[in-house]
C-alpha positions in Angstrom: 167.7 102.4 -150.4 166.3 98.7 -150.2 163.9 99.3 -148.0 162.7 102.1 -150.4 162.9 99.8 -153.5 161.0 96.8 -151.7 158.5 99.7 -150.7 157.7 100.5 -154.5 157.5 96.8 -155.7 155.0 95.7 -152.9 153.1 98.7 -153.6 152.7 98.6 -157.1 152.0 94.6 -156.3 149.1 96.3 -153.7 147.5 98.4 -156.3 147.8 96.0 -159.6 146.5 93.3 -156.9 143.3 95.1 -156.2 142.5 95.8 -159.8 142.7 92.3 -161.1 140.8 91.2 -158.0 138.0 94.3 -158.5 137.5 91.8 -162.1 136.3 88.6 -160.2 133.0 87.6 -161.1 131.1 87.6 -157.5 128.3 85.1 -159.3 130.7 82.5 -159.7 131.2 79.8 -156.6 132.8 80.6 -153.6 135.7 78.6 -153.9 136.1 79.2 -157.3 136.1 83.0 -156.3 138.7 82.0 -153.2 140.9 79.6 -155.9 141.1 82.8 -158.4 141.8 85.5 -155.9 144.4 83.6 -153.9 146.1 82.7 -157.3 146.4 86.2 -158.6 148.0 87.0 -155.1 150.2 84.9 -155.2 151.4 85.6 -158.7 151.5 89.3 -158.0 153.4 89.5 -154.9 155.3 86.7 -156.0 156.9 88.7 -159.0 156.7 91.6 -156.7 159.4 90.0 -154.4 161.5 88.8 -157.3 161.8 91.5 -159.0 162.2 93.5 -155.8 165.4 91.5 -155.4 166.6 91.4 -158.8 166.6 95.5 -158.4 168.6 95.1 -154.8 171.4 92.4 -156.1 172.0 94.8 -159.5 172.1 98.3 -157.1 174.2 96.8 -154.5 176.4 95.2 -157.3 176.6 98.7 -159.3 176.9 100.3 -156.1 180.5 98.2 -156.0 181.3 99.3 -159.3 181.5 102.5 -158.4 183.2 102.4 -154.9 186.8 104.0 -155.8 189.6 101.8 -154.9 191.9 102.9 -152.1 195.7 102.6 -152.8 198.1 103.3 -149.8 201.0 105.3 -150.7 204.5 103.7 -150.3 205.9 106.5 -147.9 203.3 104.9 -145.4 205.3 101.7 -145.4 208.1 101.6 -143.4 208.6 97.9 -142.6 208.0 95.4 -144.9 206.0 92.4 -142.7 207.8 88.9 -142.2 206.7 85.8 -143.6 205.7 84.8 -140.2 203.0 87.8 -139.7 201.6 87.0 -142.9 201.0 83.5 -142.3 199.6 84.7 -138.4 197.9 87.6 -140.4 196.2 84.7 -142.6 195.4 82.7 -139.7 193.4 85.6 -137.9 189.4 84.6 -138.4 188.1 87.6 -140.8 186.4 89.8 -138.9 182.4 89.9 -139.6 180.7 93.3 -139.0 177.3 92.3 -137.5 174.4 94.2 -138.9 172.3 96.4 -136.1 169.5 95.5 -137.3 167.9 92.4 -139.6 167.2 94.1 -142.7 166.5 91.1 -144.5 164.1 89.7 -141.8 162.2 93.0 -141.4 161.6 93.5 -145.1 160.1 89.9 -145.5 157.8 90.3 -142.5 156.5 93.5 -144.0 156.5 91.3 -147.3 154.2 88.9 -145.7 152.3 90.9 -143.6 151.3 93.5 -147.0 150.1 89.5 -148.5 148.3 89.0 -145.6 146.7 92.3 -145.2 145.7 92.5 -149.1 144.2 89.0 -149.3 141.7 90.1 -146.4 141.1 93.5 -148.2 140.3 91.6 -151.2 138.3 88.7 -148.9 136.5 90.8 -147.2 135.7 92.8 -151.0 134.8 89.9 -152.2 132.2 88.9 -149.4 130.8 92.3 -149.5 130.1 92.3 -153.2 128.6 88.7 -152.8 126.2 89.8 -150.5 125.2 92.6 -152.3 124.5 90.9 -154.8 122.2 88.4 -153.3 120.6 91.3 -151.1 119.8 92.8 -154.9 118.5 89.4 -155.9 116.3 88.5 -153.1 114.7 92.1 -153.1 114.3 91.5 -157.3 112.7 88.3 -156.5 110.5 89.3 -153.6 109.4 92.3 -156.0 108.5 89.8 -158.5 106.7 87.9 -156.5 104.6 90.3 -154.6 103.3 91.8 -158.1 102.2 88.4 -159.4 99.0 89.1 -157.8 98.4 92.1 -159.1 99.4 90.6 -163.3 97.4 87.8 -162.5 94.3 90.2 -161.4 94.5 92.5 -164.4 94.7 89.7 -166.9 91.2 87.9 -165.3 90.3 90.9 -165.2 91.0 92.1 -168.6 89.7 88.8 -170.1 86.7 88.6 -168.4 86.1 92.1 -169.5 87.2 90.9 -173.5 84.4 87.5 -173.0 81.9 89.9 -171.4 82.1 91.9 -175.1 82.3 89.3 -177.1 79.7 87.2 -175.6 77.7 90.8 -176.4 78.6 90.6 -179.8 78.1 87.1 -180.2 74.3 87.4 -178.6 73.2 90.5 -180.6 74.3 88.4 -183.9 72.4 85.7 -182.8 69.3 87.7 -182.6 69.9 89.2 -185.7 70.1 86.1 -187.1 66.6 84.7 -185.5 64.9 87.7 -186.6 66.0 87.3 -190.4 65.2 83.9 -189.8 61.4 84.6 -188.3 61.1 87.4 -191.2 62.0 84.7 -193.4 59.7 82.5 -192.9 57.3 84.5 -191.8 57.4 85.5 -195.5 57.5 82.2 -196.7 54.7 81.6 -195.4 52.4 84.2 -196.5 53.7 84.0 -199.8 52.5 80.5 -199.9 49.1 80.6 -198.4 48.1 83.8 -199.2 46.2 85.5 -202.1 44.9 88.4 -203.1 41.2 88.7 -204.5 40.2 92.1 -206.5 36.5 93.4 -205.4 35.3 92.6 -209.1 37.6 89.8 -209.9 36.8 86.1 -209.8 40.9 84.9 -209.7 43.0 84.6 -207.2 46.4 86.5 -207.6 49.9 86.4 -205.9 51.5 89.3 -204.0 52.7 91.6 -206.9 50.3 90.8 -209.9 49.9 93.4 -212.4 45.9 93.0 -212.6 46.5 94.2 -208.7 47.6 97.9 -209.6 44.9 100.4 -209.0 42.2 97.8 -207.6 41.2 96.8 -204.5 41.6 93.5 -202.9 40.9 91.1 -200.3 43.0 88.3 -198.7 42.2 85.6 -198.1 43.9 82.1 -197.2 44.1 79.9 -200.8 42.1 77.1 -199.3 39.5 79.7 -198.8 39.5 81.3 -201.7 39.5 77.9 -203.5 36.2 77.3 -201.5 34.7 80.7 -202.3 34.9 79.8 -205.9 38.2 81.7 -207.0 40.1 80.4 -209.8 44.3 80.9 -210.0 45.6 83.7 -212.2 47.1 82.4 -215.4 49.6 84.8 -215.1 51.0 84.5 -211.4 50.3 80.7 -211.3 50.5 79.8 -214.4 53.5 78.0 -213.7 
């Protein structure tokens, strides 16, 4: 019966063990890791085993309890023993029965050996999962890296294509802007060397005159037409 009851305890300690060690954070430092997991161990068996023994000390005693007493029936007497047997009786060493096997012994070997075997389960867990993890990381970071390239490429690319159209843009206003500005002054300077002379007129006009409509004209350039005897318009350049 105690080998049964140590049985449960260590393997409830076995399976409680592995799921507070399944918790760890594998990120943290190794002996961080190795202080934590040896701690809960420890703690778990450790109750394991008490409580293991608690359970054996209150069977055995309730076990007692219950043992009926024996009482040997006076017809079985037939001499009542001397004064001298009792005191030889009393002087006899007690007689200890010698147990077959070390029950006590065995059961804290397996004790030791289940602690033993668990914290290299849980060791060997725990190296696995670390080096998982940094496989995962190493492949994320070469994965990472080997696209850089390829993000760096597409963004020239993609802003050179962006400048490309915007230095389009930027040319086409400019041209539109040089061609206002030629028109301009193109403009300008017509309106302010040129004049318009009708066939039968002897004034000079500006571009839009009213004594214009429905006549024909010349042009000429104003110093010319200053030099050919025209006159200004009073009403164009009278101002």
């Amino acid at each position: 019966m105690k080998f049964l009851i140590w049985f449960v305890y260590l393997a409830i300690a076995s399976i409680l063990n592995s799921l507070l060690l399944s918790l760890v954070d594998t990120s943290a430092s190794l002996q961080g890791v190795m202080l934590f997991s040896f701690f809960i161990t420890v703690a778990v068996y450790g109750a394991a085993i008490f409580f293991a023994k608690t359970t054996c000390n209150w069977y055995a005693k309730k076990k007692n309890k219950c043992t009926p007493m024996q009482f040997v029936p006076s017809t079985r007497i037939t001499q009542v023993p001397t004064s001298q047997e009792i005191v030889e009786v009393y002087r006899q060493p007690k007689n200890r029965v010698a147990l077959s096997h070390p029950t006590g012994t065995i059961l804290v070997l397996i004790s030791c050996l289940i602690c033993l075997l668990s914290i290299g389960f849980s060791a060997w867990s725990w190296w696995s999962a670390k080096s998982e993890y940094r496989t995962m990381a190493e492949e994320a970071q070469k994965s990472y890296e080997s696209r850089i390239p390829a993000i760096r490429s597409a963004a020239y690319d993609d802003g050179y294509a962006a400048g490309i159209e915007d230095g389009r843009s930027s040319d086409a206003s400019i041209q539109r802007r040089l061609a206002n500005l030629r028109d301009s002054a193109e403009l300008e300077f017509y309106r302010s060397n040129a004049v318009f002379v009708t066939v039968s007129g002897e004034k000079y006009h500006c571009y839009g005159c009213h004594h214009l409509t429905g006549h024909r004209y010349f042009i000429y350039n104003i110093e010319l037409a200053k030099e050919m005897g025209y006159e200004p318009c009073s009403d164009c350049w009278g101002g």
